[in-house]
PyMOL commands that place a pseudoatom at each C-alpha (Angstrom):
pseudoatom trace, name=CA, resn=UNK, resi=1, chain=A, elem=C, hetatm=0, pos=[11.923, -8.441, 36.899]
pseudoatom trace, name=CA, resn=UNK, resi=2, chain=A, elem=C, hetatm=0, pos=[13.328, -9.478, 33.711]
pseudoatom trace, name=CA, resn=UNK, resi=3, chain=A, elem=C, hetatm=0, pos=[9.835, -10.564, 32.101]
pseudoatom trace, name=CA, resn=UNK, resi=4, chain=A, elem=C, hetatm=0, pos=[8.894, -7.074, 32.717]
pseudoatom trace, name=CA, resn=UNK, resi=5, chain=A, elem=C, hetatm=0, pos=[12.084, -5.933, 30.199]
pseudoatom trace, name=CA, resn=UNK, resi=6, chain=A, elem=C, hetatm=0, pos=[11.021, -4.849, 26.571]
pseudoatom trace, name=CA, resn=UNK, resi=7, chain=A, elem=C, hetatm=0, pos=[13.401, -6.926, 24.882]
pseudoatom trace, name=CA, resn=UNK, resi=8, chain=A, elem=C, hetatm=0, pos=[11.886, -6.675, 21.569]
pseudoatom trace, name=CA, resn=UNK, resi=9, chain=A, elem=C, hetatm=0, pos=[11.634, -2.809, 21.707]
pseudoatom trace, name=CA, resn=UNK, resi=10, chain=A, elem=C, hetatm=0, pos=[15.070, -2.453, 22.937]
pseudoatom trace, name=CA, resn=UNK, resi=11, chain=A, elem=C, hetatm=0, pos=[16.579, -5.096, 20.140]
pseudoatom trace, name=CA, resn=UNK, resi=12, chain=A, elem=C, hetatm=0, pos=[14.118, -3.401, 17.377]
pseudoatom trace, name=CA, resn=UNK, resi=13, chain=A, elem=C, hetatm=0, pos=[15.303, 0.002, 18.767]
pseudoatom trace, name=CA, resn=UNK, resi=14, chain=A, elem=C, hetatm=0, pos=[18.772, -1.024, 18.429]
pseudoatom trace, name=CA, resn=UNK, resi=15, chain=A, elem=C, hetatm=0, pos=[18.451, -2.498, 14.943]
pseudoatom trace, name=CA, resn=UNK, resi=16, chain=A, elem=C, hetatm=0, pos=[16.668, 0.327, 13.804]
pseudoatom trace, name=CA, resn=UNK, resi=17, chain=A, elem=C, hetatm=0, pos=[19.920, 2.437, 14.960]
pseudoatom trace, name=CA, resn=UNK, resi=18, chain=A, elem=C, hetatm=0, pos=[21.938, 0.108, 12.979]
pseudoatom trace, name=CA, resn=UNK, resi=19, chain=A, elem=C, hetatm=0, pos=[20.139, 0.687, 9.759]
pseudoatom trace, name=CA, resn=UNK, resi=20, chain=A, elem=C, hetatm=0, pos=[20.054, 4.207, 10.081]
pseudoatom trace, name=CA, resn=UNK, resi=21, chain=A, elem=C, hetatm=0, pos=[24.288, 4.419, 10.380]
pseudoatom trace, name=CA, resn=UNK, resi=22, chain=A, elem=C, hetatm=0, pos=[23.737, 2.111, 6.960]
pseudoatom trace, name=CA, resn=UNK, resi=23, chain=A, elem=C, hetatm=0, pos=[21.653, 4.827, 5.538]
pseudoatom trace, name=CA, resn=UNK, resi=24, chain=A, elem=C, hetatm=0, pos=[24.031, 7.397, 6.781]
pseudoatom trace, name=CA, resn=UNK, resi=25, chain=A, elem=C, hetatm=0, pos=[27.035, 5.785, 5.436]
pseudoatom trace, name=CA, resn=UNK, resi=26, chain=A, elem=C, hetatm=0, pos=[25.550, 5.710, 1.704]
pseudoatom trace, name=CA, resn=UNK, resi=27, chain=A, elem=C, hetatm=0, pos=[26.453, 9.726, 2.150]
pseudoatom trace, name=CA, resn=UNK, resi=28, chain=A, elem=C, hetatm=0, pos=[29.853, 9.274, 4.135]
pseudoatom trace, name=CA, resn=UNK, resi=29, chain=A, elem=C, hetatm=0, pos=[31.219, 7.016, 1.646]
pseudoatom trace, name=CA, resn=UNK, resi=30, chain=A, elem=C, hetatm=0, pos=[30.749, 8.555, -1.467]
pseudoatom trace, name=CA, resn=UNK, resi=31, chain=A, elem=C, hetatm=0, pos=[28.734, 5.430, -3.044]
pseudoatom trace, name=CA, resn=UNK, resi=32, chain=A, elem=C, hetatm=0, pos=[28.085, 5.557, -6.743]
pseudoatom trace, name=CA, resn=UNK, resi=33, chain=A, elem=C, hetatm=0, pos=[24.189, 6.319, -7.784]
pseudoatom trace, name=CA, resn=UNK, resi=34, chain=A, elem=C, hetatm=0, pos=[22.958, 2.821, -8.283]
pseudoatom trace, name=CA, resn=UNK, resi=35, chain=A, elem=C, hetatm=0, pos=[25.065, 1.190, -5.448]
pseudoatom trace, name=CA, resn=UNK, resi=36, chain=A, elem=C, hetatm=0, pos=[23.525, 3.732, -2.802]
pseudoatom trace, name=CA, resn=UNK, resi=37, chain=A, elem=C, hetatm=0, pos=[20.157, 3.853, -4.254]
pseudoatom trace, name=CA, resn=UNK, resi=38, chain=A, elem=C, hetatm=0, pos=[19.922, -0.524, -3.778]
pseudoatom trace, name=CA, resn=UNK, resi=39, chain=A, elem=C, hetatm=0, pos=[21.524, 0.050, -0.112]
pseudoatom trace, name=CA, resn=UNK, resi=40, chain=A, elem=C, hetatm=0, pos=[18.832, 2.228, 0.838]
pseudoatom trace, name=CA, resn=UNK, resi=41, chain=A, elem=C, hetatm=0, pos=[15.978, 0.979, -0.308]
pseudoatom trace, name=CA, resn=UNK, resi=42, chain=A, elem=C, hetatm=0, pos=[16.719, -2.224, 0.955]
pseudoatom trace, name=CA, resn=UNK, resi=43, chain=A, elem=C, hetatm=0, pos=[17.274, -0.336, 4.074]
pseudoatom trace, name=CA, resn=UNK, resi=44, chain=A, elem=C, hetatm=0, pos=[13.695, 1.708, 3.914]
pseudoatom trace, name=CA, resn=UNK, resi=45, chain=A, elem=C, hetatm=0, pos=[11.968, -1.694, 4.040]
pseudoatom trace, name=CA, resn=UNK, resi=46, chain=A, elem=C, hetatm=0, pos=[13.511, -3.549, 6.281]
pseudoatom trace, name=CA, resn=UNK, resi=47, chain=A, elem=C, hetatm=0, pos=[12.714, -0.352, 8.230]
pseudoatom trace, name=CA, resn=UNK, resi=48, chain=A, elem=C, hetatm=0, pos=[9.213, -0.068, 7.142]
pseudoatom trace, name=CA, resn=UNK, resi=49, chain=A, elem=C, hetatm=0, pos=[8.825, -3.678, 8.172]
pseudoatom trace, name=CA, resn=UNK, resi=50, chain=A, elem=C, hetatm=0, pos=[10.537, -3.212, 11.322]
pseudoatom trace, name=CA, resn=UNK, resi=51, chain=A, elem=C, hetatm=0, pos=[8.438, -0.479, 12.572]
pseudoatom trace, name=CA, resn=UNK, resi=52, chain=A, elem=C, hetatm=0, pos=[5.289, -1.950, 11.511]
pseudoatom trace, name=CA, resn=UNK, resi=53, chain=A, elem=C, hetatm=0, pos=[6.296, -5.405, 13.291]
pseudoatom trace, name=CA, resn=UNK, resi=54, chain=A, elem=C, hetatm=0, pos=[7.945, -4.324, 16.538]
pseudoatom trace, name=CA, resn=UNK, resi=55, chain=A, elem=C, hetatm=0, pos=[6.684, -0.896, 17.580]
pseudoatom trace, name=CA, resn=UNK, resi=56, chain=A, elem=C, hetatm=0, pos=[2.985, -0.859, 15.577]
pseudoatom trace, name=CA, resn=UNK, resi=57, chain=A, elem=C, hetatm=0, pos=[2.463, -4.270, 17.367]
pseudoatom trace, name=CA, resn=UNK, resi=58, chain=A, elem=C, hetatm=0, pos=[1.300, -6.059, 14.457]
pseudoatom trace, name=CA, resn=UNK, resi=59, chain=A, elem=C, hetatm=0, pos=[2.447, -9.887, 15.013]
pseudoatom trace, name=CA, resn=UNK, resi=60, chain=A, elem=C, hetatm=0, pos=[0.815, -9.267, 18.659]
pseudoatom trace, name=CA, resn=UNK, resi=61, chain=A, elem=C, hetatm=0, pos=[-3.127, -10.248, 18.358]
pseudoatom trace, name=CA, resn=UNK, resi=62, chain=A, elem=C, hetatm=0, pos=[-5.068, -12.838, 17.286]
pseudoatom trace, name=CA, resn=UNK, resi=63, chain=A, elem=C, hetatm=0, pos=[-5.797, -11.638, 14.027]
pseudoatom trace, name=CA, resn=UNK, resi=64, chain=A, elem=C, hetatm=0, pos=[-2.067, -11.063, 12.970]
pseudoatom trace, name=CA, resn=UNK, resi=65, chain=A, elem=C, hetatm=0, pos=[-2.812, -13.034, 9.335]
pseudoatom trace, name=CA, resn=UNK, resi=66, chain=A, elem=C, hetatm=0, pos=[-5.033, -9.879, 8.601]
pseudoatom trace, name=CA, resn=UNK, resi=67, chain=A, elem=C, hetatm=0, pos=[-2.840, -7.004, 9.483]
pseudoatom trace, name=CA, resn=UNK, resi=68, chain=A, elem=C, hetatm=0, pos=[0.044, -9.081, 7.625]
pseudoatom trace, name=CA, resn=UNK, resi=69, chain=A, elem=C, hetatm=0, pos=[-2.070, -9.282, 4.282]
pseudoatom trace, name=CA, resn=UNK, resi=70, chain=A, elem=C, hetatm=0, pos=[-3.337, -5.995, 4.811]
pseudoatom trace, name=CA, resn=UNK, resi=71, chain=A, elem=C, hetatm=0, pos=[0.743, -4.370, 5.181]
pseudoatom trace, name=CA, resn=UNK, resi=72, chain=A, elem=C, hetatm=0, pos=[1.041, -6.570, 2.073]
pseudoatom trace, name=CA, resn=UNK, resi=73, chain=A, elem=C, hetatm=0, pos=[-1.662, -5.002, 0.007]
pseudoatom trace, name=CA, resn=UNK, resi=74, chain=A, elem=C, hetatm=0, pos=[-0.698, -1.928, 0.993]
pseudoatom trace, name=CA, resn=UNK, resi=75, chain=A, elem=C, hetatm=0, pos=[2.840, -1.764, -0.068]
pseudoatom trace, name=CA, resn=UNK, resi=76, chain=A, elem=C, hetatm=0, pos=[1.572, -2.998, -3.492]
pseudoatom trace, name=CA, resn=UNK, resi=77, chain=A, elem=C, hetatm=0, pos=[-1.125, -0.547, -3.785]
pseudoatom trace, name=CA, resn=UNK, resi=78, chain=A, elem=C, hetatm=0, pos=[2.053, 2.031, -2.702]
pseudoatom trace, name=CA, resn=UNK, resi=79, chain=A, elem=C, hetatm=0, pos=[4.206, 0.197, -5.728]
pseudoatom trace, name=CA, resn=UNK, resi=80, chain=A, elem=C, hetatm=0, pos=[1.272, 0.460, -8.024]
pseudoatom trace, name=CA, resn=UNK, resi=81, chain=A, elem=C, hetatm=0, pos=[0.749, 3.993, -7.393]
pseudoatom trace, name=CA, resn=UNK, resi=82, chain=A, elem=C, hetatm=0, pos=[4.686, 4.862, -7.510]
pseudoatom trace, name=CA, resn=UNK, resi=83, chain=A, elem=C, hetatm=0, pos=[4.804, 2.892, -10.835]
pseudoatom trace, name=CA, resn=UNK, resi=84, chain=A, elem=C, hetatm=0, pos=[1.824, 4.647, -12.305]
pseudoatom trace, name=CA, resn=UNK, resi=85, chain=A, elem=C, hetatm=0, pos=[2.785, 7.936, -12.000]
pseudoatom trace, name=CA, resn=UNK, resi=86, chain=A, elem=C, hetatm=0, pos=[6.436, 6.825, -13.737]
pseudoatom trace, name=CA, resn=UNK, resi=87, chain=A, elem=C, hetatm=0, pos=[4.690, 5.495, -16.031]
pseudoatom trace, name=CA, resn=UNK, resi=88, chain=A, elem=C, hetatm=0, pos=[2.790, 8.470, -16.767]
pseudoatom trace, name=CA, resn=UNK, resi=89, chain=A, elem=C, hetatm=0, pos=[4.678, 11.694, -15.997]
pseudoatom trace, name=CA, resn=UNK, resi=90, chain=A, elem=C, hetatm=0, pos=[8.076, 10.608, -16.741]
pseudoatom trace, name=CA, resn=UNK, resi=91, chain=A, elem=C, hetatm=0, pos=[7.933, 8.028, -19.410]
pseudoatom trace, name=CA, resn=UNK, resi=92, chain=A, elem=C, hetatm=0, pos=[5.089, 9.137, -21.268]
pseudoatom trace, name=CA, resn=UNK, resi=93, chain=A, elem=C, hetatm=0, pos=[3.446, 5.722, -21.674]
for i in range(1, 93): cmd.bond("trace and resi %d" % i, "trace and resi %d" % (i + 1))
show_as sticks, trace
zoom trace
């Protein structure tokens, strides 16, 4: 019976938990502005990459190199765009 457990869903769900009480104590604790901002966005990803690994399934097929470089390239097309638009609208570059 225990092979039939979802470990890995249960741990991830658990984890998951854990970094949203982080999140929620950047509030709760009155944090100053670049303190909180660094705790959750390290937060967010390990998030991100928590739900793409554990609950999309991702490390789970043969081709797990692919969806890897593909998460990859899209986080930096995400950074590019982010940056661009800074770039543009609020720093007048």
């Amino acid at each position: 019976m225990a092979k039939y457990f979802p470990l890995g869903q249960v741990m991830g769900f658990v984890f998951s938990l854990v970094l949203t009480v982080v999140a929620l104590l950047v509030y709760f604790m009155d944090m100053s502005m670049t303190t909180g901002m660094i705790v959750l966005l390290v937060t967010a990803f390990l998030q991100a990459g928590l739900q793409f690994i554990i609950f999309m399934h991702a490390g789970e097929s043969k081709d797990k190199w692919s969806i890897y470089s593909n998460i990859v390239y899209g986080f930096a097309m995400v950074l590019i765009t982010i940056l661009g638009t800074l770039l543009i609208l609020l720093w007048d570059m």
